[in-house]
C-alpha positions as a printed Julia matrix, in Angstrom:
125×3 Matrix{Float64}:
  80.02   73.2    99.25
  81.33   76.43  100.07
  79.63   79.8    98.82
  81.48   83.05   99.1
  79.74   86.44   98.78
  82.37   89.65   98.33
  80.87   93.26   99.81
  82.84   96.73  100.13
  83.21   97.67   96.41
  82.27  101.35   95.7
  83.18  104.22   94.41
  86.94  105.94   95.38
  88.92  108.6    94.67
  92.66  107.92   93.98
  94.5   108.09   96.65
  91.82  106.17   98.98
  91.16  103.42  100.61
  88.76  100.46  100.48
  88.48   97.65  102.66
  86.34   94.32  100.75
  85.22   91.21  102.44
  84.17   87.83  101.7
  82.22   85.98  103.57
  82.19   82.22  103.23
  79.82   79.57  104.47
  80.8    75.97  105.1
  82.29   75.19  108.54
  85.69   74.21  106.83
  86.7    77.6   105.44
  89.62   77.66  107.59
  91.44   74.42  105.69
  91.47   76.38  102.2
  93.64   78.93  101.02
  92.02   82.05   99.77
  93.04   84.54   96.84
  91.46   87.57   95.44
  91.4    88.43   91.85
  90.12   91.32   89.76
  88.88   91.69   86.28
  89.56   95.4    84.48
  87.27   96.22   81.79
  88.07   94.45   78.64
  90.88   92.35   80.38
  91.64   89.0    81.52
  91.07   88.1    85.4
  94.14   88.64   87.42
  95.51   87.45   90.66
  95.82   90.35   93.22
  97.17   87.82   96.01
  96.6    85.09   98.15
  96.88   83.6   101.59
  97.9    80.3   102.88
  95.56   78.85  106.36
  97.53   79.85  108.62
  97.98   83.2   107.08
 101.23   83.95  105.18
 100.45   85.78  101.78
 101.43   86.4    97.97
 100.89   89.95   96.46
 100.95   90.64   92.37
 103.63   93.08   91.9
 101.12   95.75   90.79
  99.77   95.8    94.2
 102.44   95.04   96.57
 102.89   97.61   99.45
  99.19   99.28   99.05
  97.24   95.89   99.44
  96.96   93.7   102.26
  95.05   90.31  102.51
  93.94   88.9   106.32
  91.68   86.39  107.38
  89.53   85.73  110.16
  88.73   81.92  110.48
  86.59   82.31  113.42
  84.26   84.5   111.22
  85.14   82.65  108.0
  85.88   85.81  106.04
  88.74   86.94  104.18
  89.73   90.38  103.41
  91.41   92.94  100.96
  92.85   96.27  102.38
  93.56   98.57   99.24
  94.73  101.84   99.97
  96.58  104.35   97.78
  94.46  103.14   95.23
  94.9   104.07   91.55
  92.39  104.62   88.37
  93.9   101.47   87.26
  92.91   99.6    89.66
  89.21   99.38   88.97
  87.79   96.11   88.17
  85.36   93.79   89.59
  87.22   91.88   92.26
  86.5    87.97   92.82
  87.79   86.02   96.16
  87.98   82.57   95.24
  88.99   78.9    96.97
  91.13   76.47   96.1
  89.38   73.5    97.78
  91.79   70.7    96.53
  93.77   70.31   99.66
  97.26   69.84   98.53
  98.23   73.67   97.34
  99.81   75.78  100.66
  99.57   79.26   99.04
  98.42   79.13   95.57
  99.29   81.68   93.04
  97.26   80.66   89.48
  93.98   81.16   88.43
  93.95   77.65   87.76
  94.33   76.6    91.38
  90.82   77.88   92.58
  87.86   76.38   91.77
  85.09   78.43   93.94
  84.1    81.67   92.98
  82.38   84.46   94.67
  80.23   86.76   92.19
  82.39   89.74   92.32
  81.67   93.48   93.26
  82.41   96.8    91.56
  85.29   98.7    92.72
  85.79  101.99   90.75
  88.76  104.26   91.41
  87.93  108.32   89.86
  90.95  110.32   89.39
C-alpha cells in the first residue's frame, strides 16, 4: 500500500510562490498517475491537476499558467509549483493516487483512491 505525506504549505503573500511535495512510499509509485487537489474553507475538494507516468499533465482552469505539476520517479515524489499565487487560493492541498491501473491521466475526484493528509497553504493579501 502506498502512503503519501504532502510538506511545503505555509504562509504567502500574493504574488508568491510555493513549491509542495509529496513523498510516496511503495516501490511502484512510478506506475500511478498522481493529482493534487485542494479544499478552501467551507468548500468542496477540487482538482488542481494531474499527471500521467510518464509525465504529461491536466491543470483546472483556475490555475493554469501559475501552477506546474512534475514528478520525480527515482525519488517517488510529486510536486506542485504555485507561483503568482492569489488569496483565493488558500486551502489545504491533498496529492492523491489513482492506483487502479487503467486511467492514463485522470481528471475526477472519483478516480483516486489514496490520500495524503493534506497541508495548510495560506495566501495574505
Amino acid at each position: 500500500q502506498v502512503q503519501l505525506v504532502e510538506s511545503g504549505g505555509g504562509l504567502v503573500q500574493a504574488g508568491g510562490s510555493l513549491r509542495l511535495s509529496c513523498a510516496a512510499s511503495g516501490s511502484i509509485f512510478s506506475s500511478y498517475p498522481m493529482g493534487w487537489f485542494r479544499q478552501p474553507p467551507g468548500k468542496e475538494r477540487e482538482l488542481v491537476g494531474s499527471i500521467s507516468q510518464s509525465g504529461s499533465t491536466y491543470y483546472a482552469d483556475s490555475v493554469k499558467g501559475r501552477f506546474t505539476i512534475s514528478r520525480d520517479n527515482a525519488k517517488n515524489t510529486v510536486y506542485l509549483q504555485m507561483d503568482s499565487l492569489k488569496p483565493e487560493d488558500t486551502a489545504v492541498y491533498y496529492c492523491a493516487a489513482d492506483s487502479d491501473g487503467y486511467r492514463v491521466l485522470p481528471v475526477t475526484t472519483r478516480a483516486f483512491d489514496l490520500w495524503g493528509q493534506g497541508t495548510q497553504v495560506t495566501v495574505s493579501s
